[in-house]
N, C-alpha and C positions, 0 to 999 in steps of 0.2 A: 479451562485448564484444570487437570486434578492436580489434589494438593501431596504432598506424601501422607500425610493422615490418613485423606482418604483412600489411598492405594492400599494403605497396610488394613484398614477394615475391610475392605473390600476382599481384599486376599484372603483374608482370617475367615471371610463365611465361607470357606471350599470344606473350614471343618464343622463339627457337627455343636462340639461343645462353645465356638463363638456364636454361632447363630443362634442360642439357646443364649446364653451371655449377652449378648448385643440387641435378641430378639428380630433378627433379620435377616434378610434370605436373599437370593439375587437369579433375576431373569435374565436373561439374554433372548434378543431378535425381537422383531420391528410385531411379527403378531402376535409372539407373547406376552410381550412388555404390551400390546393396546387390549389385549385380552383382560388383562389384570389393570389395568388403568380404568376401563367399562364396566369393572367386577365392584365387591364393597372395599376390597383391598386398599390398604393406608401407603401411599408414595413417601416415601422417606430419602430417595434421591434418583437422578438419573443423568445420565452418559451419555452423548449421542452425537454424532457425528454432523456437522452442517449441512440444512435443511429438514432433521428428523423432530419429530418432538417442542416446537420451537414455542409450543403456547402454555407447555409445562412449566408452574412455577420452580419449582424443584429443579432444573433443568441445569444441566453442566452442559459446554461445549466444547469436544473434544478433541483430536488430531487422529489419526489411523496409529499412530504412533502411540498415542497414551492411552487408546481401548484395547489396544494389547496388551500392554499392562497390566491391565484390571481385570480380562475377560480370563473367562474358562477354558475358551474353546481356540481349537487351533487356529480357527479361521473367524474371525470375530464377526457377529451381525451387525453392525451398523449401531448397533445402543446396546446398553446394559441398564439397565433399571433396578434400584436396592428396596424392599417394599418390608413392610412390618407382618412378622408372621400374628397370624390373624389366632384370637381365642378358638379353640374348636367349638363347631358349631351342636348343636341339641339332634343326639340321633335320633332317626326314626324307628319306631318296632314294628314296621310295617313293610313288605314289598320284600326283596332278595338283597341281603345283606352279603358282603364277602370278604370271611376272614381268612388272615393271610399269615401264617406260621414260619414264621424265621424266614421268609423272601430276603434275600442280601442284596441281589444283584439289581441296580441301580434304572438300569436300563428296562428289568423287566417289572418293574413299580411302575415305574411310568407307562409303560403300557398298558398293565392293566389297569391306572387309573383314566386313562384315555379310552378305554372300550367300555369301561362304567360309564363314562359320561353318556361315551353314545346309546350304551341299551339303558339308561335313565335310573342305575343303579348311585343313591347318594350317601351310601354309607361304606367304607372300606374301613375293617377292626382289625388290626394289625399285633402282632405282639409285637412285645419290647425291643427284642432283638432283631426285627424287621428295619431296614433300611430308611433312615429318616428321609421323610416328603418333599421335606425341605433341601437335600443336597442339591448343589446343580445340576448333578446331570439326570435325576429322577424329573425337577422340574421342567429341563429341558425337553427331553423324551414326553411328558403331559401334551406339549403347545397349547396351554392355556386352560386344559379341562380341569387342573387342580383348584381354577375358581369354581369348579359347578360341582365338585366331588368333595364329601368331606370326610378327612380323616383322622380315626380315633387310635391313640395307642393304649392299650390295656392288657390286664392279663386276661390270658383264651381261658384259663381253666374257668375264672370266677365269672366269666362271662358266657362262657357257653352252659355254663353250672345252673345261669338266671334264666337262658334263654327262654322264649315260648313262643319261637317257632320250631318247626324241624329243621335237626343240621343234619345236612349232608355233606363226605368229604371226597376228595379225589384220590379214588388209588388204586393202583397196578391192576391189583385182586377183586375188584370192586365187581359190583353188579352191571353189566353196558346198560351206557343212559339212556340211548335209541332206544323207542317207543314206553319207556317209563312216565308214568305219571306223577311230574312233578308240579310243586305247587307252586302259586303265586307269591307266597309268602315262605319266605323260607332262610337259610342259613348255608351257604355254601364257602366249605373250607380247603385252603391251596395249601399246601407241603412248602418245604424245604428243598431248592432246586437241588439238591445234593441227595438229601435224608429223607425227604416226602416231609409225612405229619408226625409231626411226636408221640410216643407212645401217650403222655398224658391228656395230648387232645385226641388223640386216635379212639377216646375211651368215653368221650363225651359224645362222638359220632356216631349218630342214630342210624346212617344210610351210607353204606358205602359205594360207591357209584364209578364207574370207568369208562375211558373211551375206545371201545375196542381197536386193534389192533387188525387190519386188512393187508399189508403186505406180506410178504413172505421170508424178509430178513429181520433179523431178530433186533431188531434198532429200541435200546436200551429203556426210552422215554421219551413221552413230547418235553417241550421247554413250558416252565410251568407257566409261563405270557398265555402259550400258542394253549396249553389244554384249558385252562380258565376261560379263556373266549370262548370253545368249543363247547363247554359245558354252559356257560350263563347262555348261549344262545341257545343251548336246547330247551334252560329254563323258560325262556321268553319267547319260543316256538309259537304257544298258542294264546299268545296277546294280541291287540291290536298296538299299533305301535301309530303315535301321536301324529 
């Protein structure tokens, strides 16, 4: 049974300033919640419906009735899991970093934290105004890769200011990434799904880079999910992949 307390916490993490207040974030579905359960991730409570989860100490048992309550989503997965958002972890200055300039849209965080995991990218540098990691529907869109991805918010300027690899960004004008020589180490930065990159990061960017453009209708731009993938895979072209 959930209690009203914890209906009204639970509610409260959809914003950004209780989860930061509360220091807690919320999963939903049966392979995210054991994704982050297998992870170093701290369990701070869970939801679940009879027969899911049953050796979890933490563990509430719930009705179909009262994980609608609590959940996000229209159609709820079977548990909801509340888990303590974790210190950010020590970045690395090594391998293809990718920072990410005022992203808002919810849906496309998650995705690109989900194709980092798969091409073994562990560092995403986000500014400030970039879409917190922790909302649910960024989390949900992950399925679990925001335990193997870790993410820094900081300012671009002061940080691409230090950087010592090359950065490279994505844009319109750019130079096409097909058959360029890019390196294993590097700095690749994403726009504003609206505005691109800011003039003030666009100034720290040593390589401008694009993905050409093959059709014949003048279709505005890719979605900045869909060109990111396209680019970090050409960066990772010529690796051996594990």
């Amino acid at each position: 049974m959930v209690s009203k307390s914890q209906i009204k916490l639970i509610t409260s993490l959809a914003q950004k300033k209780y989860r930061q207040q509360h220091g807690l974030f919320v999963v939903e579905g049966l392979k995210g919640i054991e994704e982050f359960l297998d992870s170093s991730a701290s369990l701070h409570s869970l939801y679940a419906l009879p027969g899911y989860f049953e050796t979890e100490k933490s563990r509430f048992e719930v009705s179909d009735r009262e994980l609608k309550k609590i959940s996000f989503l229209k159609t709820p997965q079977k548990a909801l899991a509340v888990f303590h958002i974790p210190e950010a972890g020590e970045e690395l200055n090594q391998g293809l970093a990718l920072v990410l300039d005022e992203v808002r849209d919810p849906g496309n965080l998650g995705t690109i934290i989900r194709y980092c995991d798969w091409y073994g990218i562990q560092n995403v540098i986000c500014s400030k105004q970039t879409v917190d990691c922790y909302n649910p529907k960024v989390v949900q869109a992950t399925m679990g890769s925001l335990t193997r991805v870790t993410i820094h918010y900081k300012d671009l300027e002061n940080y691409l200011k230090s950087a010592k690899r090359p950065v490279y960004g994505a844009f319109m004008e750019g130079a096409p990434v097909y058959g360029q020589p890019l390196p294993e180490d590097a700095i690749l930065v994403l726009g504003n799904e609206a505005n691109g990159i800011s003039k003030e990061v666009e100034a720290l960017v040593q390589h401008k880079i694009a993905i050409p453009r093959f059709g014949i209708h003048e279709t505005e731009s890719l979605n900045v999910a869909v060109a990111g993938a396209i680019l970090v895979s050409e960066f990772k072209r010529g690796l051996t992949a594990t």
